[in-house]
ZAMARGU-4260 file (C-alpha; in steps of 0.2 Angstrom, whole numbers, plus 5000, padded with zeros to 4 digits):
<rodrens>
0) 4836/5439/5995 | 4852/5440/5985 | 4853/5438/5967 | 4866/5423/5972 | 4856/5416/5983
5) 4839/5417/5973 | 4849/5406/5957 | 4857/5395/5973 | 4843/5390/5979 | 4836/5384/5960
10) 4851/5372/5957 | 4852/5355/5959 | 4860/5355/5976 | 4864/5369/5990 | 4873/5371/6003
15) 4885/5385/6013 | 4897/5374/6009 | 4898/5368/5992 | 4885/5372/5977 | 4879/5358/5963
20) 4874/5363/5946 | 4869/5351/5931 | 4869/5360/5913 | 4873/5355/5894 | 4888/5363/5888
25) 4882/5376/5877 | 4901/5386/5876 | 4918/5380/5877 | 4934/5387/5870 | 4951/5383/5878
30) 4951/5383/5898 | 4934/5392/5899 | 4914/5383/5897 | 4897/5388/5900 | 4885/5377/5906
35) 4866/5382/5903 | 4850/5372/5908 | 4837/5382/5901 | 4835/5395/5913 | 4852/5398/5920
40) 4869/5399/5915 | 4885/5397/5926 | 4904/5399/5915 | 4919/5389/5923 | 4937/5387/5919
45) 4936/5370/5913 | 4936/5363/5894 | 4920/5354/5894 | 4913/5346/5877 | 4903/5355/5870
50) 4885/5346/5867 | 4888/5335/5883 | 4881/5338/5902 | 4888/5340/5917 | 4885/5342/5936
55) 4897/5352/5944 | 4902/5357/5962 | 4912/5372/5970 | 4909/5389/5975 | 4895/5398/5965
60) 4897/5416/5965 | 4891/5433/5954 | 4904/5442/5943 | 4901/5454/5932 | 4896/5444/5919
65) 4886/5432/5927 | 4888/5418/5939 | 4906/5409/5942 | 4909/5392/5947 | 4926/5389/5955
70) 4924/5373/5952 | 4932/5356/5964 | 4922/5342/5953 | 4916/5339/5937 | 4907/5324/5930
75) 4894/5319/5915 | 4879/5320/5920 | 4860/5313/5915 | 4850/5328/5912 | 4839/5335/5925
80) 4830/5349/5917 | 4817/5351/5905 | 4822/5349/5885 | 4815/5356/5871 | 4809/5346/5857
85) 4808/5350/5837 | 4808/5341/5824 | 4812/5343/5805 | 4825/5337/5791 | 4845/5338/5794
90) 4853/5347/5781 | 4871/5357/5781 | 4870/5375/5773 | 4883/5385/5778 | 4882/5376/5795
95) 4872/5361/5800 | 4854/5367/5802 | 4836/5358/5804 | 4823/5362/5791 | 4806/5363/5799
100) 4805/5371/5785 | 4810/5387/5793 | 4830/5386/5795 | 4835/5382/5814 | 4853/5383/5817
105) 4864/5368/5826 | 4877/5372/5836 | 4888/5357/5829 | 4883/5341/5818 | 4872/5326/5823
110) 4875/5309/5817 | 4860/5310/5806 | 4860/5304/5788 | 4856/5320/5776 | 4840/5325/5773
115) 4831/5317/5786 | 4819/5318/5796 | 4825/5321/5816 | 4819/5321/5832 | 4829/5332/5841
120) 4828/5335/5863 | 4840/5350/5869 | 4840/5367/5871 | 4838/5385/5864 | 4854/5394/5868
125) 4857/5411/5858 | 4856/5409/5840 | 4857/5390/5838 | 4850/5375/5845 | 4862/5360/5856
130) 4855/5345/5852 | 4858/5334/5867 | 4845/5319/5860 | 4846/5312/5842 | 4834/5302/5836
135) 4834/5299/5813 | 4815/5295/5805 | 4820/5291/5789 | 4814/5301/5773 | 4801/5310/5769
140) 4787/5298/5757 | 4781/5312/5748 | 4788/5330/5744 | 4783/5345/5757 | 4785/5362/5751
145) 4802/5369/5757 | 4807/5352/5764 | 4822/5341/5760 | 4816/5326/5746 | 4824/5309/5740
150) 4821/5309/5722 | 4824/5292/5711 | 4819/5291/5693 | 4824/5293/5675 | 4830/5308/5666
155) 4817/5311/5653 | 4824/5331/5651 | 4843/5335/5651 | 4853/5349/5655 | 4850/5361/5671
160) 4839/5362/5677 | 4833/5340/5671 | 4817/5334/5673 | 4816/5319/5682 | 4803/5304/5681
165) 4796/5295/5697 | 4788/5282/5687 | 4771/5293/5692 | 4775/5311/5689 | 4790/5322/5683
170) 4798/5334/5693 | 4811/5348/5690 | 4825/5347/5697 | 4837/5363/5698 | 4856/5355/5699
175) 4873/5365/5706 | 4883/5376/5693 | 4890/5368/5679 | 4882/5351/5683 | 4869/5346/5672
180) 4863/5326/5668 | 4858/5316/5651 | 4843/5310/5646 | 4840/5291/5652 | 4850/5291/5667
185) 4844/5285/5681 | 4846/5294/5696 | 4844/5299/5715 | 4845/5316/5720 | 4842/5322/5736
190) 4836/5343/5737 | 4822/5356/5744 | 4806/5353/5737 | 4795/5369/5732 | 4776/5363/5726
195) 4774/5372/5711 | 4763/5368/5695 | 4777/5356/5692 | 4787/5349/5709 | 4802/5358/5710
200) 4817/5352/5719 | 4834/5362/5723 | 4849/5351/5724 | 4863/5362/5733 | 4877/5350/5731
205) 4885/5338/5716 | 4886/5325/5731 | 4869/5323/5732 | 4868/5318/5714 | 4870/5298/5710
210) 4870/5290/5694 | 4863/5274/5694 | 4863/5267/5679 | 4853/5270/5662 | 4834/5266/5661
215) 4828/5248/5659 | 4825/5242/5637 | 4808/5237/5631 | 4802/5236/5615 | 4792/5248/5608
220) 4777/5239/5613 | 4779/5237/5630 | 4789/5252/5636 | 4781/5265/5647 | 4787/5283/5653
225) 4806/5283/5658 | 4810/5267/5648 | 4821/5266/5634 | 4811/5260/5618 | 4817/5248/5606
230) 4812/5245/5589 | 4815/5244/5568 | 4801/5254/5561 | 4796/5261/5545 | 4795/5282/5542
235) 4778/5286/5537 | 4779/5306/5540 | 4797/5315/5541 | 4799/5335/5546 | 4811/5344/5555
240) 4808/5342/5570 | 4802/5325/5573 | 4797/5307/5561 | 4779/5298/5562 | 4782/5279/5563
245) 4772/5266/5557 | 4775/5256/5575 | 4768/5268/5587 | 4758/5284/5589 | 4774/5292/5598
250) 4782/5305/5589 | 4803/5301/5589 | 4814/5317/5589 | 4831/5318/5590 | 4834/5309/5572
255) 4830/5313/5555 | 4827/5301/5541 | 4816/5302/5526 | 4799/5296/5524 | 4798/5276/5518
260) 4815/5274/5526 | 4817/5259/5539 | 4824/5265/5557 | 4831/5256/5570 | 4832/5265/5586
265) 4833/5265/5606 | 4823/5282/5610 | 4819/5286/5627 | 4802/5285/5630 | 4792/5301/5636
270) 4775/5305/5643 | 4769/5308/5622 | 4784/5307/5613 | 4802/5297/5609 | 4819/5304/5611
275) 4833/5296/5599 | 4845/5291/5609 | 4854/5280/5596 | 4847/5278/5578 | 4851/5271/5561
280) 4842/5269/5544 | 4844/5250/5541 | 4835/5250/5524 | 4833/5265/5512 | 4815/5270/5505
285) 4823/5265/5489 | 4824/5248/5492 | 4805/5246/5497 | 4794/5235/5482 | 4784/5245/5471
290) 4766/5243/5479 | 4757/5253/5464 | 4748/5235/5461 | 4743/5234/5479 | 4732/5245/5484
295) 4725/5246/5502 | 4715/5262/5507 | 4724/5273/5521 | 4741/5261/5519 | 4758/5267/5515
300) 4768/5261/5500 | 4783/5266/5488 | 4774/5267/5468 | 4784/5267/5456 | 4779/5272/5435
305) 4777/5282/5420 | 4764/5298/5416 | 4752/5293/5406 | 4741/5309/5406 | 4742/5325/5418
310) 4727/5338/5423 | 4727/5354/5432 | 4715/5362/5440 | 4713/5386/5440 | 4715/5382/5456
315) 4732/5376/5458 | 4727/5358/5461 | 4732/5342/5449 | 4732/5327/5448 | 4741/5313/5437
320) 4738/5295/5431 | 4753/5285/5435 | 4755/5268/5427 | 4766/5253/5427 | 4762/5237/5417
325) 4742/5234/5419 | 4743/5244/5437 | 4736/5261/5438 | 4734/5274/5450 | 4729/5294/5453
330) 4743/5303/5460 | 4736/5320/5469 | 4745/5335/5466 | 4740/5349/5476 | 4750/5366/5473
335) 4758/5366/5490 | 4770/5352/5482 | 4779/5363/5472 | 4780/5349/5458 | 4776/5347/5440
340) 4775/5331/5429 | 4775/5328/5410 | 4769/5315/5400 | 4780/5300/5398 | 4790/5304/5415
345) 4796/5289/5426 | 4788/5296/5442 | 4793/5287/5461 | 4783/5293/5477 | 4782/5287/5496
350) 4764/5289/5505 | 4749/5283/5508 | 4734/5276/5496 | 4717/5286/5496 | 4703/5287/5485
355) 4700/5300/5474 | 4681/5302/5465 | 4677/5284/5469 | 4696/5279/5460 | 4713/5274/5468
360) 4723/5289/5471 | 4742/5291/5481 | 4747/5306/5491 | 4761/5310/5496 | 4767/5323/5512
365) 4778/5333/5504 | 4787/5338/5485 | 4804/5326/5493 | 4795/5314/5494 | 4792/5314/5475
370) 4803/5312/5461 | 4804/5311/5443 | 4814/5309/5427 | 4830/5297/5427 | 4839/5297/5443
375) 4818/5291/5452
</rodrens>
């Protein structure tokens, strides 16, 4: 039996007369097409769309590049022949492809929203796939590795790559060239999740990036993670990097002020610390009362007095009674301070009370945050 008549005799209709054959359009550029239905492909010299299928009739016959169809009829079809089914997420990468999560190649765009998840009927033709059946599933609910994800949540870390907050878990979250986001914004970013220790998610493209808005204001007392804190709190610890307030346990960076100095801020709110997003000192430390007459163990205060007598220890350590009017405490002077006082001198300090031998005592964190002479 003939090659001819062999493919014949597997098409949809046969006779001496006229042949039938029903295929989706894997091929079309100008006057010529192909048609393919999964096992057998017949050219024409028709322009077809490409994507669509078709039952045409004429005279089949073999060429030296396969079979012919001079072609009498052609008309859309409903498709005969088995399809092939995958499924995986839509995404355009040089080229629409479907992420499964290896990389299949479409022949042309689907009406498919990106990054979803597709189901997909057609056929294997070459190097790509024809869809010929479309049908969307929506999003993925939780991040697979290699995958396309929907990320919404707050910026709690800048720049590129940002980390982002879900309200359950951050994720880090690599942008395009030269786009980078601010801490507190609210986004959605759509990109290819990789599970490592800390979810990572690729974003190929600024159009997948959207602002929504900046994070939701609480007070200090009531934000959580991804929130933006509000409050006026008192310094009670000041370094370089960061200030301890007498309002929460949170550390705030991003601001520096010194210790007894009254803050207002809006600081973003992060898994164990605050970032200043806009700060100001509304009272100076000077300005506090002089609590020399109140003393509360462990509390902070601003004391204010004269040197009545000084003692220094060999081993660097001293300590000084400070007095004002019938109030008296011991001011600790350990060597790291830097500082010396004499007799006489008007002394002021911001820390905390403490005891010292069984007697009110006052330390403070560092020699600033002690002075002495006229300008205390």
């Amino acid at each position: 039996m003939s090659s001819l008549l062999f493919v014949s005799l597997a098409l949809s209709r046969y006779s001496p007369e006229k042949d039938s054959f029903t295929g989706l359009c894997v091929y079309s550029s100008g006057s010529l097409s192909v048609l393919y239905n999964g096992t057998v492909t017949v050219a024409l010299g028709r322009p077809l769309e490409l994507g669509k299928a078709y039952t045409v009739e004429g005279r089949l016959r073999t060429t030296n590049r396969g079979l012919w169809m001079d072609v009498s009829t052609v008309v859309p079809a409903n498709v005969t022949f088995p399809l092939e089914i995958i499924e995986g997420a839509y995404r355009y990468s040089n080229g629409p492809i479907l992420l499964t999560p290896s990389r299949v190649r479409l022949a042309y765009p689907i009406n498919a929203s990106k990054g979803s998840l597709v189901r997909l009927e057609g056929l294997t033709y070459g190097s790509k796939f024809y869809p010929l059946n479309v049908e969307e599933l929506g999003y993925l609910k939780e991040p697979k590795n290699g995958m396309p994800y929907p990320l919404e949540g707050v910026v709690i870390y800048g720049g590129n790559p940002a980390t982002v907050w879900n309200g359950s878990e951050e994720f880090r979250v690599y942008l395009p060239h030269d786009l980078s986001l601010r801490p507190s914004l609210r986004v959605r970013v759509l990109g290819v999740a990789r599970l490592y220790s800390t979810i990572t998610l690729y974003v190929g493209s600024v159009n997948d990036v959207k602002v929504l808005g900046p994070a939701e204001k609480k007070s200090i007392n009531l934000a959580e993670t991804g929130e933006i804190a509000t409050g006026e709190c008192l310094v009670i610890k000041s370094t370089s990097r960061y200030l301890k307030l007498n309002c929460t346990g949170l550390r705030l960076y991003g601001f520096s002020a010194r210790t007894g100095d009254t803050v207002r801020f809006e600081a973003l709110r992060r898994k164990s610390s605050l970032f200043c997003l806009d700060c100001s000192v509304t009272k100076p430390r000077e300005e506090l009362p002089n609590g020399i007459c109140s003393f509360e163990d462990g509390s902070f205060a601003r004391i204010s007095g004269k040197v009545t007598w000084v003692k220094v220890y060999r081993n660097g350590f001293g300590i000084a009674n400070i007095t004002n009017g019938t109030c008296s405490v011991l001011l600790k002077l350990p060597s790291r301070l830097g500082v010396s006082l004499m007799e006489n001198e008007s002394v002021t300090a911001y820390g905390f009370f403490t005891t010292y031998r069984g007697k009110p005592a006052f330390e403070v964190q560092s020699g600033e945050d002690l002075c002495s002479g006229k300008h205390c």
